[in-house]
Backbone as a printed PyTorch tensor [residue, N CA C, xyz], in Angstrom:
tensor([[[ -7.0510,  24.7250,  44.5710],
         [ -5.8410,  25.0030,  43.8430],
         [ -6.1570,  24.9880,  42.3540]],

        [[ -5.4500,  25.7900,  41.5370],
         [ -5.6560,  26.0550,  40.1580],
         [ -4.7400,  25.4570,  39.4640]],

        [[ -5.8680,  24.3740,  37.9130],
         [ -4.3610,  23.6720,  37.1640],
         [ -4.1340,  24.4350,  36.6620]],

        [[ -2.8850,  24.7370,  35.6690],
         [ -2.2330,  25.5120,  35.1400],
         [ -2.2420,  24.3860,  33.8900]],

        [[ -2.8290,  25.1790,  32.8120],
         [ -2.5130,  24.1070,  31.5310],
         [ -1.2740,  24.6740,  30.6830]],

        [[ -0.6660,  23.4630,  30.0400],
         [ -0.0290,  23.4930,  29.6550],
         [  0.4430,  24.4390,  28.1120]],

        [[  0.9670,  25.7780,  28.1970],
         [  0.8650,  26.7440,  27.4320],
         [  1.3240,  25.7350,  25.8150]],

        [[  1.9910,  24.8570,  25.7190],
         [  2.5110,  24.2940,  24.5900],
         [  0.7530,  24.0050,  23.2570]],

        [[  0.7550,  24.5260,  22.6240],
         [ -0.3520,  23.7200,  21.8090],
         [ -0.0140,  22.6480,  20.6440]],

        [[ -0.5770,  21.7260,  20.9020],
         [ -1.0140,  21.2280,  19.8320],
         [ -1.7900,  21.1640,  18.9750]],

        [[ -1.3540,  20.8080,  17.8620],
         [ -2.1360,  21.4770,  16.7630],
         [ -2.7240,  19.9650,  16.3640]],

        [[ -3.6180,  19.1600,  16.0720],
         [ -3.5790,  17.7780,  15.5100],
         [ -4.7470,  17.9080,  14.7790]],

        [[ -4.4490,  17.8380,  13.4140],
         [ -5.7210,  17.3220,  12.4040],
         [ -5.2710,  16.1460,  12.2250]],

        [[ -6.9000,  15.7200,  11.8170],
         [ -7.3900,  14.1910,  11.5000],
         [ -7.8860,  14.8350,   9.2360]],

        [[ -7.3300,  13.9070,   8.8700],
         [ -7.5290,  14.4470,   7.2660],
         [ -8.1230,  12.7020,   7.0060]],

        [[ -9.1350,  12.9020,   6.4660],
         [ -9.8040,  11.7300,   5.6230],
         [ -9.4020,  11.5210,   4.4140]],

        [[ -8.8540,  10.2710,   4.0620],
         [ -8.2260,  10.0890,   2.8520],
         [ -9.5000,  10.2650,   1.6520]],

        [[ -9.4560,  10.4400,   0.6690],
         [-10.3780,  10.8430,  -0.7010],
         [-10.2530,   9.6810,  -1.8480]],

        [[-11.2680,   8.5170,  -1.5060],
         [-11.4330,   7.5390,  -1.6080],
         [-11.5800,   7.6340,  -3.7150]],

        [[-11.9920,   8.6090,  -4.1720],
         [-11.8740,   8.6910,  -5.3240],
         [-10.6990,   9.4460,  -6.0350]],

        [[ -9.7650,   9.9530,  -5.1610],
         [ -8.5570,  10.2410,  -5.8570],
         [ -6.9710,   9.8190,  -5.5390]],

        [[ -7.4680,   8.6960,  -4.7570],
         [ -6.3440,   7.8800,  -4.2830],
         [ -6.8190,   6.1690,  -4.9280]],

        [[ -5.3280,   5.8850,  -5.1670],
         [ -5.3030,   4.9550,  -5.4700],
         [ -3.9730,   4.0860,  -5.7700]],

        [[ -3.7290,   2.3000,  -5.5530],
         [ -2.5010,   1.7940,  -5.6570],
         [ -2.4920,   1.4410,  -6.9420]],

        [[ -1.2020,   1.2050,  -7.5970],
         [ -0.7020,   0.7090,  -8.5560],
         [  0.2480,  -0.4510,  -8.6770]],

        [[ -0.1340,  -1.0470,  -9.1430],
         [  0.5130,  -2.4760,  -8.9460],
         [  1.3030,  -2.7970, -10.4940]],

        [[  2.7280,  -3.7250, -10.0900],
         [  3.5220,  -4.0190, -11.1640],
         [  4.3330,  -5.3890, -10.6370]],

        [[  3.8590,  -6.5960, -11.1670],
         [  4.5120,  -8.1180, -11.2940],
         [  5.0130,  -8.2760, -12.2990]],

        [[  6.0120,  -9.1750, -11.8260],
         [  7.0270,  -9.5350, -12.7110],
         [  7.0310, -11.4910, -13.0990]],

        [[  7.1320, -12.0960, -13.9220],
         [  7.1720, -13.3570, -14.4090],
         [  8.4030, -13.6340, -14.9880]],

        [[  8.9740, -15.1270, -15.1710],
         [  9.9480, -14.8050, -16.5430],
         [  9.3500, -14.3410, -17.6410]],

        [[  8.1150, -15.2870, -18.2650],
         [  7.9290, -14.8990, -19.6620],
         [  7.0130, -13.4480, -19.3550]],

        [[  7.4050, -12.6580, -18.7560],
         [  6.3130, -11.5770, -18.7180],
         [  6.2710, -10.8450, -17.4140]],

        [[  4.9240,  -9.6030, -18.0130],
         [  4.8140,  -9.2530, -16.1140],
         [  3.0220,  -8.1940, -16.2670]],

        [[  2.7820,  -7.9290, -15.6200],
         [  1.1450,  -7.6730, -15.7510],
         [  1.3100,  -6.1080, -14.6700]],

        [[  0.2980,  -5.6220, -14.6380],
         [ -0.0340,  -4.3200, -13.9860],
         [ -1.3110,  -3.9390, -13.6690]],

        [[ -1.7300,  -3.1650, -12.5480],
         [ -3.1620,  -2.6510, -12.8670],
         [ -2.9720,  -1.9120, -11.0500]],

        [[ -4.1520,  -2.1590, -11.0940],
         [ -4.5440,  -1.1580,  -9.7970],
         [ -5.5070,  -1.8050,  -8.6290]],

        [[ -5.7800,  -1.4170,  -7.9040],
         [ -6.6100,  -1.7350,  -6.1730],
         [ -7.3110,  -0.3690,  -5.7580]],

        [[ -7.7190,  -0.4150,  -5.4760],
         [ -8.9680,   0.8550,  -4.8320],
         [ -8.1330,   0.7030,  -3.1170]],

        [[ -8.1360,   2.2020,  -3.1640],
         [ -8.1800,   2.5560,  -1.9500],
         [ -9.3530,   2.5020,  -0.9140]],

        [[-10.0680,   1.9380,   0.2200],
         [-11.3460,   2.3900,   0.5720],
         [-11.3210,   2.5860,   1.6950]],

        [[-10.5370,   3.1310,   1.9000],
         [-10.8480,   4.1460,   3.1500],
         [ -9.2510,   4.0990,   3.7450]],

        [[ -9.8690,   5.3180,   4.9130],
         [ -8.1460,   5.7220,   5.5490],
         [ -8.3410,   7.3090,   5.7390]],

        [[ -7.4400,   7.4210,   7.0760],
         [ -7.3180,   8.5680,   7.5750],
         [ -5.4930,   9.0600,   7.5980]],

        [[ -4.9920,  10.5210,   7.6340],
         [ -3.9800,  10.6730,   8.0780],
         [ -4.1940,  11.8840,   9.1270]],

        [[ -2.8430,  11.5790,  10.0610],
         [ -3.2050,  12.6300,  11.3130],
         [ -2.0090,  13.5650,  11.3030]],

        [[ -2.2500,  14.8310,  11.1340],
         [ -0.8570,  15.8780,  11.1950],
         [ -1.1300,  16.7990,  12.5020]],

        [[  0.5470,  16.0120,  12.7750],
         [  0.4720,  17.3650,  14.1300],
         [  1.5450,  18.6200,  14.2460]],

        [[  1.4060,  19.4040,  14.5510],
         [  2.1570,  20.5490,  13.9230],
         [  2.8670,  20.5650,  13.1770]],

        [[  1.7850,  20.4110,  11.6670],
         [  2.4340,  20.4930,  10.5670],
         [  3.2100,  19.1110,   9.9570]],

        [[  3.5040,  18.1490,  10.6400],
         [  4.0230,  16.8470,  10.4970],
         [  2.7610,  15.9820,  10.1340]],

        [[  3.2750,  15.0550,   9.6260],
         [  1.9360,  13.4690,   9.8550],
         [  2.9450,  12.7780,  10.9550]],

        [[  2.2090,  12.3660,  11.7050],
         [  2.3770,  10.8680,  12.6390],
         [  1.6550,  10.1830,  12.6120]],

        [[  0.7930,   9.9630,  12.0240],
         [ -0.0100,   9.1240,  12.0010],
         [ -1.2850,   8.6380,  11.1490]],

        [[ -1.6300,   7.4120,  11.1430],
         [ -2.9270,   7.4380,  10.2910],
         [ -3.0090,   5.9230,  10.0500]],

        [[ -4.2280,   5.3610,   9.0430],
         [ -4.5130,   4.4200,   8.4470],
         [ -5.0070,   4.5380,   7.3240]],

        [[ -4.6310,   3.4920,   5.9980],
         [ -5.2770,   2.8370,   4.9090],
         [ -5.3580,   1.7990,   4.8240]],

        [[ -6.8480,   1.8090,   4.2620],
         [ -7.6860,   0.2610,   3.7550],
         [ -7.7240,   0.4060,   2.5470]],

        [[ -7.3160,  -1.0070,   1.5850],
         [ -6.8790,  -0.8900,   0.3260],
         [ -7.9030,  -2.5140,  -0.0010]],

        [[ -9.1540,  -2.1730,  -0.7020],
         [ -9.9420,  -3.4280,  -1.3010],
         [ -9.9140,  -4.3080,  -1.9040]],

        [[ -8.9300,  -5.6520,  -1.5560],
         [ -8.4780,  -6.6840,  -2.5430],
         [ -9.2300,  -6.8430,  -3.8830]],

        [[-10.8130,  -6.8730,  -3.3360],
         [-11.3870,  -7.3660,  -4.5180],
         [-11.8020,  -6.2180,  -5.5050]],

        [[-10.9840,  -5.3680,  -5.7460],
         [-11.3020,  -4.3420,  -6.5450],
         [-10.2570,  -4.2950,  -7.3730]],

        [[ -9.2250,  -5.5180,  -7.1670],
         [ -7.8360,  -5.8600,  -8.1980],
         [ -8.3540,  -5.7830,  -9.4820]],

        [[ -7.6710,  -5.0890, -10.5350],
         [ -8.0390,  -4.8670, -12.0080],
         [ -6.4150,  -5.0590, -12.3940]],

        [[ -6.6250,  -5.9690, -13.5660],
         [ -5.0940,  -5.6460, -14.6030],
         [ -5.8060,  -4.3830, -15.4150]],

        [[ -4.5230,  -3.9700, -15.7050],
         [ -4.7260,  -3.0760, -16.8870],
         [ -4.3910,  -3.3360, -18.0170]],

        [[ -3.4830,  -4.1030, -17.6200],
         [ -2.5360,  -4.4350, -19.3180],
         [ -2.9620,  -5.5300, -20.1640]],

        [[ -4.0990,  -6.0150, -19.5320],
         [ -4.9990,  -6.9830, -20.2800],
         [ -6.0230,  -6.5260, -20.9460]],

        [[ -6.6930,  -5.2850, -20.7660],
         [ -7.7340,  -4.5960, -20.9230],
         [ -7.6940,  -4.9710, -22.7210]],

        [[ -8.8790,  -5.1690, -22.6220],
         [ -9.2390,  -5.6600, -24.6040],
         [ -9.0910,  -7.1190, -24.8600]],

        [[ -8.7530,  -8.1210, -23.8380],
         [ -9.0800,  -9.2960, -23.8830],
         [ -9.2020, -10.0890, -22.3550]],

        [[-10.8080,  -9.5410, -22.4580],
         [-11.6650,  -9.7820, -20.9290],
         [-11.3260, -11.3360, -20.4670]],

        [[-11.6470, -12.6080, -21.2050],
         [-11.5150, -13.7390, -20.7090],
         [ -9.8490, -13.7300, -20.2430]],

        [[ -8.4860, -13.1410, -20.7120],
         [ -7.4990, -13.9300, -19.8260],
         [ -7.2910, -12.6570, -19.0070]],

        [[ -7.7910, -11.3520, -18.7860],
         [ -7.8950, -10.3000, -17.4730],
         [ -9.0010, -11.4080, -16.6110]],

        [[ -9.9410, -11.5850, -17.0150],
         [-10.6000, -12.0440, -15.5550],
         [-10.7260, -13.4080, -15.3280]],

        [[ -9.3460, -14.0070, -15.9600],
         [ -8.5770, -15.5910, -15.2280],
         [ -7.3150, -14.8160, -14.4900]],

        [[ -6.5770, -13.9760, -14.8030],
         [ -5.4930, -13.4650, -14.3970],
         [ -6.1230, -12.6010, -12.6670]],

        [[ -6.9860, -12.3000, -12.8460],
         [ -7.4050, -10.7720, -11.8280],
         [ -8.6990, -12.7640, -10.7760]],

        [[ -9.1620, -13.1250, -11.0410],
         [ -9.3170, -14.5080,  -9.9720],
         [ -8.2540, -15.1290,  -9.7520]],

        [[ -7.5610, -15.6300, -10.1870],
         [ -6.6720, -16.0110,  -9.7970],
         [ -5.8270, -15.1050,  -8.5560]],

        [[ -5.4710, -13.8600,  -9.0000],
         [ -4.9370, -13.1600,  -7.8870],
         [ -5.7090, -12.9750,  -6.8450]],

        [[ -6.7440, -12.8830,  -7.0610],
         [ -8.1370, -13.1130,  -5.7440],
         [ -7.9250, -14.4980,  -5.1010]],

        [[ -7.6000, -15.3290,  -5.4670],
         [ -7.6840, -16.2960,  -5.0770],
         [ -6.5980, -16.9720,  -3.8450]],

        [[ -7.0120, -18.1110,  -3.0130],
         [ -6.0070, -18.5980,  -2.2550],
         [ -4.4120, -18.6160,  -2.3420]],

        [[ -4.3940, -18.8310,  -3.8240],
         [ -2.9990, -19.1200,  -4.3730],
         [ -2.1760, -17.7680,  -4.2090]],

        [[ -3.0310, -16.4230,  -3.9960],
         [ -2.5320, -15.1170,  -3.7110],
         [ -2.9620, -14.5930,  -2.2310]],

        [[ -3.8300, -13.4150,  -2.7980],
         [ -4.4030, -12.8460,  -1.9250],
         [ -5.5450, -13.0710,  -0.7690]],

        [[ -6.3110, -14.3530,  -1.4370],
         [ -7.7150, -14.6960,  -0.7270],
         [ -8.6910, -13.2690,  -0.5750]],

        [[ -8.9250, -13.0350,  -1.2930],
         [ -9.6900, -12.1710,  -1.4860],
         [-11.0620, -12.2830,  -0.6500]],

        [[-11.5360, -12.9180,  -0.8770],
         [-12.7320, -13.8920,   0.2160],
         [-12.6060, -13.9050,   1.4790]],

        [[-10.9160, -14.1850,   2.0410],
         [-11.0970, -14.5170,   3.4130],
         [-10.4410, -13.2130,   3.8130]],

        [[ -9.8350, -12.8560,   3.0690],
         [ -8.6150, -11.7340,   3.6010],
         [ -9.1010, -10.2560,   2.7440]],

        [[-10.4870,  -9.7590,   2.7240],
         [-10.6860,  -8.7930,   2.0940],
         [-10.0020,  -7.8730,   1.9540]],

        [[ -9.1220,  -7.2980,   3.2910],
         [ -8.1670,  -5.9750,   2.5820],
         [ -6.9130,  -5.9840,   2.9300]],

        [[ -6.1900,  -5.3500,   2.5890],
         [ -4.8790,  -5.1100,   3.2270],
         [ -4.6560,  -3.8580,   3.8120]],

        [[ -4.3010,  -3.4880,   5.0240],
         [ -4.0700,  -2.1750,   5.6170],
         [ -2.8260,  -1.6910,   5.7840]],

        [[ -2.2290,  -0.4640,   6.3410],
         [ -1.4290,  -0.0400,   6.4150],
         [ -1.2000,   1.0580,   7.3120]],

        [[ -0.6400,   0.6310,   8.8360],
         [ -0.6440,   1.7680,   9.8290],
         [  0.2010,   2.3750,  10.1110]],

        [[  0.0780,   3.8620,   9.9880],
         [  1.8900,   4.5330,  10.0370],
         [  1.7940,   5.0580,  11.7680]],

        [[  3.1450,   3.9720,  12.0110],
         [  3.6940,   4.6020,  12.9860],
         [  4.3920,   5.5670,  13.7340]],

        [[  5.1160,   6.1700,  12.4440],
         [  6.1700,   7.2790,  12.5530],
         [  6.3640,   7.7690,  10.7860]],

        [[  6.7730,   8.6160,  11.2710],
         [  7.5810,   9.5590,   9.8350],
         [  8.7340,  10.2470,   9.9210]],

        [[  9.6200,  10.3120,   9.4370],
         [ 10.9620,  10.8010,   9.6000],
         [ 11.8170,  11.0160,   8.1250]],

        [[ 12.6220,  12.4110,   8.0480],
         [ 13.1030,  12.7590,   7.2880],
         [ 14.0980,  11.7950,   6.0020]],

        [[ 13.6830,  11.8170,   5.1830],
         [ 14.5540,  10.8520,   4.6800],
         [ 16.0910,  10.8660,   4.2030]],

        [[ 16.7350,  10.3760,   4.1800],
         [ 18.3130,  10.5620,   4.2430],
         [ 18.6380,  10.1940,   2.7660]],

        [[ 17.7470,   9.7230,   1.9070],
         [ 18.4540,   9.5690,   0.3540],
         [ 18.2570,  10.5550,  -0.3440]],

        [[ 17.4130,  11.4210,  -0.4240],
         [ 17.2620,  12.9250,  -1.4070],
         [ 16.2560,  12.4810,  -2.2080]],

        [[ 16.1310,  11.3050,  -2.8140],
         [ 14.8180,  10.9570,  -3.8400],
         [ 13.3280,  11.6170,  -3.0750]],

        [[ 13.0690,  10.8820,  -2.0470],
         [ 11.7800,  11.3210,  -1.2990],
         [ 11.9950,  12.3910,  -0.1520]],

        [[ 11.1520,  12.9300,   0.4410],
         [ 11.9160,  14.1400,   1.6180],
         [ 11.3030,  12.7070,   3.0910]],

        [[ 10.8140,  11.4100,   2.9640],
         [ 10.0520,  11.0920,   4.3900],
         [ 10.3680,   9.3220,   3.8400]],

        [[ 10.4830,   8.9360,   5.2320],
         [  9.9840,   7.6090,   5.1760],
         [  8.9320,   7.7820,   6.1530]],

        [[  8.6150,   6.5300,   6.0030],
         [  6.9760,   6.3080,   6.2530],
         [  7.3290,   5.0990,   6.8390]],

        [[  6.9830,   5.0780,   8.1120],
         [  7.6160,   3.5960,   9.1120],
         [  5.7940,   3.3080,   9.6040]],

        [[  5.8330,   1.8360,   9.3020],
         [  4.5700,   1.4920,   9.7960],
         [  4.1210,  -0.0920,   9.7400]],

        [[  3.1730,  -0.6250,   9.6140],
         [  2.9610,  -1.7070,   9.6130],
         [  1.8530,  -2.3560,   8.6640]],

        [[  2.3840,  -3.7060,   7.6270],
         [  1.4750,  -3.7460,   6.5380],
         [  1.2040,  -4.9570,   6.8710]],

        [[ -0.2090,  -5.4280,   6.7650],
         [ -0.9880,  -6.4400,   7.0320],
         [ -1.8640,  -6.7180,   6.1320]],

        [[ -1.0730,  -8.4670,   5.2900],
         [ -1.9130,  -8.4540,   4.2460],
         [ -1.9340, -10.7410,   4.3580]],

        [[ -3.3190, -10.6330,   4.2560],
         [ -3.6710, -12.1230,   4.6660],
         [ -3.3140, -12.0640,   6.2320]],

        [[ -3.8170, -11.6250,   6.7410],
         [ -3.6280, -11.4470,   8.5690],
         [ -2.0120, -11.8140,   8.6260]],

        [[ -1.2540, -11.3960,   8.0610],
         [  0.3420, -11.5700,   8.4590],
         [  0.9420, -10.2950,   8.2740]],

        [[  0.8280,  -9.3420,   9.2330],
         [  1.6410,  -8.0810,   9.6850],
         [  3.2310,  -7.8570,   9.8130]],

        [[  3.9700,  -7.3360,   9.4150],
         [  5.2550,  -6.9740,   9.1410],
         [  5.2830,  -5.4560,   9.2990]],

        [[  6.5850,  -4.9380,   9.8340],
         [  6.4130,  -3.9950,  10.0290],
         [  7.4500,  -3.1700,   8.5750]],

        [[  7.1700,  -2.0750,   7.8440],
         [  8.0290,  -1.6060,   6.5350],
         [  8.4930,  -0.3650,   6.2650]],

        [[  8.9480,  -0.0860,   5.9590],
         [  9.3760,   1.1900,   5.8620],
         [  9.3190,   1.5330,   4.2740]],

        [[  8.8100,   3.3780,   3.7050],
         [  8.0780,   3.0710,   2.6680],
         [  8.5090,   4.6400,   2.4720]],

        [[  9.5710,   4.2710,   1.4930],
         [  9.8450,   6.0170,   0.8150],
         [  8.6170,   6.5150,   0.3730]],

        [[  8.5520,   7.8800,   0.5390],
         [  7.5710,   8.8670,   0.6450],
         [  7.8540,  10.3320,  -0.0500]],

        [[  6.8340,  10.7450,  -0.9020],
         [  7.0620,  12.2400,  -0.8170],
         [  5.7520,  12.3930,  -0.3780]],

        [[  5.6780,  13.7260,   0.9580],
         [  4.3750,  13.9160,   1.2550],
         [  4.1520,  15.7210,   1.1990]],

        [[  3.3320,  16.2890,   0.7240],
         [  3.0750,  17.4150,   1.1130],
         [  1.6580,  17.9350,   1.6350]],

        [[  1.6800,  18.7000,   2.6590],
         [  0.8240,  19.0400,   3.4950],
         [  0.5720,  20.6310,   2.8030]],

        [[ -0.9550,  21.0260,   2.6100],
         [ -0.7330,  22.4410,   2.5010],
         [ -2.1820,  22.5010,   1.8960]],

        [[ -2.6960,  23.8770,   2.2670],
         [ -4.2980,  23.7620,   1.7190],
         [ -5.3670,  23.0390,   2.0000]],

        [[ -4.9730,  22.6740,   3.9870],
         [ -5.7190,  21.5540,   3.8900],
         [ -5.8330,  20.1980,   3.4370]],

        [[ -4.7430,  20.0580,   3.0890],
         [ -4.9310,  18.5130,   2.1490],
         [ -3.2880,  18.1400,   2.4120]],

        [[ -3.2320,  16.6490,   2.5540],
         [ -2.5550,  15.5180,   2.2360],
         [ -2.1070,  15.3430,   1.2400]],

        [[ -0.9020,  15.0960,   0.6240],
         [ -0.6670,  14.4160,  -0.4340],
         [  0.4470,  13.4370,   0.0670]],

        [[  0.5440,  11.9720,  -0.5060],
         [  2.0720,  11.0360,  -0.4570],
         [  1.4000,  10.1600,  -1.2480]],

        [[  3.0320,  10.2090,  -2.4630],
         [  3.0870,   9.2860,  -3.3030],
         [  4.6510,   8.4210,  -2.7090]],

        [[  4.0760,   7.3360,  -3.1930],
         [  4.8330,   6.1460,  -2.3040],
         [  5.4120,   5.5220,  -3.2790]],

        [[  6.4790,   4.7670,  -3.5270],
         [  7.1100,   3.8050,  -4.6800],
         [  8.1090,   2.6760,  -4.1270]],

        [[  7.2990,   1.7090,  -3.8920],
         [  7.8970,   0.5340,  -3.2130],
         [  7.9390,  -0.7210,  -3.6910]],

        [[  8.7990,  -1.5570,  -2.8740],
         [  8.6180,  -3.4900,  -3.6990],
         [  8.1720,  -3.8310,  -2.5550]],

        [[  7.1420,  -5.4300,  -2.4540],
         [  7.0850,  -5.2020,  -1.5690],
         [  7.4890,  -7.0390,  -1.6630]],

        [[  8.0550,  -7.8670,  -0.5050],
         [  8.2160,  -9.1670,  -1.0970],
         [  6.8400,  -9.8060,  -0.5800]],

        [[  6.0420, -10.7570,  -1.6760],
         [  4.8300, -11.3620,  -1.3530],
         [  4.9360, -12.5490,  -0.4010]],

        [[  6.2070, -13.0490,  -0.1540],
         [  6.7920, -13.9180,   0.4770],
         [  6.6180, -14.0740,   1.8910]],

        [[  6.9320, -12.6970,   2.3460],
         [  6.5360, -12.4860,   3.5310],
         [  5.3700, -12.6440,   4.1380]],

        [[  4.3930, -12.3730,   3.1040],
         [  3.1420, -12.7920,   4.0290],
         [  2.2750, -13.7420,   3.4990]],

        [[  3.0500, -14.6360,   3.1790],
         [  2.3230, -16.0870,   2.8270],
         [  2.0270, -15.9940,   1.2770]],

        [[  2.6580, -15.6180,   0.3190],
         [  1.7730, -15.5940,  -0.8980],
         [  3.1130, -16.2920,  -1.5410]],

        [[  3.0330, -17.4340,  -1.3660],
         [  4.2500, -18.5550,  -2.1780],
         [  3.8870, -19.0640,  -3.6390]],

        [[  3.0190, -19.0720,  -3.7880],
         [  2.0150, -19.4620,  -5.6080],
         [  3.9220, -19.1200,  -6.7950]],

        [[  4.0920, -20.1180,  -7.1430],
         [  5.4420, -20.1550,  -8.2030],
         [  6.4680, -18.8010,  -7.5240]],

        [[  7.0730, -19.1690,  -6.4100],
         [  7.8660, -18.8110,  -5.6640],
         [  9.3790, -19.4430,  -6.2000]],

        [[ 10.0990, -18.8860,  -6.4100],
         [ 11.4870, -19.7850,  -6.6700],
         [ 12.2090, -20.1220,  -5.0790]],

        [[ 11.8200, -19.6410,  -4.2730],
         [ 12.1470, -19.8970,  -2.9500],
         [ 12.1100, -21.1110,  -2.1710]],

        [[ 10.4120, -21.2310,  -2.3740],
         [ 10.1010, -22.5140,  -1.8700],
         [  9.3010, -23.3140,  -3.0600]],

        [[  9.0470, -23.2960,  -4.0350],
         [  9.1980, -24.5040,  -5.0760],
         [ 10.1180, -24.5410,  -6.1300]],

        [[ 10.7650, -25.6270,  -6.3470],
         [ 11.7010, -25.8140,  -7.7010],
         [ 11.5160, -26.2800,  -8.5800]],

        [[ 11.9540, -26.3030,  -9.9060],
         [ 11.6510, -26.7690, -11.6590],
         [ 10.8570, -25.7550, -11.5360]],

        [[ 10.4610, -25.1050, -11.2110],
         [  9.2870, -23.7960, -11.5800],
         [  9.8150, -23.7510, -13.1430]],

        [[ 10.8200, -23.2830, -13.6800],
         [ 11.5290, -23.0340, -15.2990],
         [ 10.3670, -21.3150, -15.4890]],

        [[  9.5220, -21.9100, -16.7520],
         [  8.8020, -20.5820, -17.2030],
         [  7.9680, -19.6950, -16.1100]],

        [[  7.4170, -20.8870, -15.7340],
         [  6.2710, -20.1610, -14.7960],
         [  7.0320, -20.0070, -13.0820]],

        [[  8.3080, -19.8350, -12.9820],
         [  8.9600, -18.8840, -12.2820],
         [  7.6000, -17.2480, -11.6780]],

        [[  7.8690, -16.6610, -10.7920],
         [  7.0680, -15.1170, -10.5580],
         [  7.7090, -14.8050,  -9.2950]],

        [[  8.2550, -13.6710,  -9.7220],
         [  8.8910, -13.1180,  -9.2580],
         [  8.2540, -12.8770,  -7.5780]],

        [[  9.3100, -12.7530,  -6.6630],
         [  8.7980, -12.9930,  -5.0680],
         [  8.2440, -11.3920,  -5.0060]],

        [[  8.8730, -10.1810,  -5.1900],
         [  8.5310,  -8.9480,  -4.7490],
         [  8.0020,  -8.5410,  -6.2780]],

        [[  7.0940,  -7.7050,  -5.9020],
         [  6.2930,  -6.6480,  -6.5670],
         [  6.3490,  -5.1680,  -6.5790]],

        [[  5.9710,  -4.4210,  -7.2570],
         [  6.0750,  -2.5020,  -6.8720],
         [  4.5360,  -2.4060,  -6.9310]],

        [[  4.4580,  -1.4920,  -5.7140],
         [  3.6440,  -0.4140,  -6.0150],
         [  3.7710,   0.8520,  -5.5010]],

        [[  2.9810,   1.4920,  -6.4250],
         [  2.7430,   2.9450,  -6.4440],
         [  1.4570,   3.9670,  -5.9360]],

        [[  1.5250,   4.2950,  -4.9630],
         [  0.5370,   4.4050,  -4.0620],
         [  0.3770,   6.0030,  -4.0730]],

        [[ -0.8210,   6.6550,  -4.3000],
         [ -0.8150,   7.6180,  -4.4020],
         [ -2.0150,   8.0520,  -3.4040]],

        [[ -1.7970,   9.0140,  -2.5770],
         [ -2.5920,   9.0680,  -1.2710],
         [ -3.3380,  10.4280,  -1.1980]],

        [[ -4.1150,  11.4300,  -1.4030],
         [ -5.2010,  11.9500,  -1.4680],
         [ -5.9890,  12.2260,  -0.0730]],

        [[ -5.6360,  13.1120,   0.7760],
         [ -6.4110,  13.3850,   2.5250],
         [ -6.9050,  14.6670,   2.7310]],

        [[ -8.0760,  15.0780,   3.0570],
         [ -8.4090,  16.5010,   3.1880],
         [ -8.9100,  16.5220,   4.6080]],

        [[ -8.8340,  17.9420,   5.1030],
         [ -9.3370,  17.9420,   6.5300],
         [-10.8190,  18.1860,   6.2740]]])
């Protein structure tokens, strides 16, 4: 007997993210202040299937944290940029990266972005699942999504001058959620 395959095609590319033109952007907030800089993307794939993404992964290199807004006075950038490496944050050491697996994508209903981006972020081995306005365009072979999110550090263990769970904090208050700006770069 003869199978009969299924006339429907799928179309599914695998696009490798472009480890030198992607990259996150980071923005904290303090009372007396707030700092900025960036993380290296290092590695990550996205998967489009007819014409859609459903899918994919990014690896984002803790220890490649840079302020920017310190740049021109190296000794308090690289107390500020260990410190965020450090236990009191990220653990950079134990918890080298943070990833990000998209589970789904779906049209977005506010008009700012055309997609959310439903998936799961895992940072210090504590996974949450987030949802992450998106503009993405597909075309030429290539990937693009820029992302603009808060994300709360709270959630996955990063309490360091939390107003949540310590009090008298006063100055050195820091703010629980953060933004970043994630700009994503995939070619087939």
């Amino acid at each position: 007997m003869e199978t009969i395959k299924n006339a429907v095609s799928e179309d599914v590319k695998n696009f490798k993210v472009d480890t030198n033109e992607s990259i996150v952007n980071w923005h904290g907030k303090k009372v007396l202040g707030q700092h900025n800089g960036t993380v290296k993307i290092s590695e990550g794939n996205v998967i489009v299937q007819n014409g859609k993404v459903t899918g994919g992964k990014v690896k984002v290199n803790i220890s490649t944290l840079e302020s920017l807004d310190l740049a021109g006075d190296e000794k308090t950038k690289g107390m500020l940029e260990g410190h965020l490496k450090s236990d009191d944050f990220f653990n950079a050491e134990k918890f080298p990266d943070i990833t990000f697996k998209i589970n789904s994508v779906e049209s977005s209903p506010n008009g700012k972005t055309n997609y959310i981006v439903n998936g799961e972020m895992t940072i210090r081995d504590v996974t949450k699942d987030v949802s992450l306005p998106a503009n993405v365009t597909i075309e030429n072979e290539k990937v693009t999504a820029e992302i603009d999110a808060d994300i709360d550090r709270t959630d996955y263990g990063l309490k360091y001058g939390s107003g949540k769970f310590f009090a008298g904090l006063g100055d050195n208050l820091i703010s629980d959620k953060f933004n970043i700006k994630i700009h994503v770069a995939a070619k087939a």
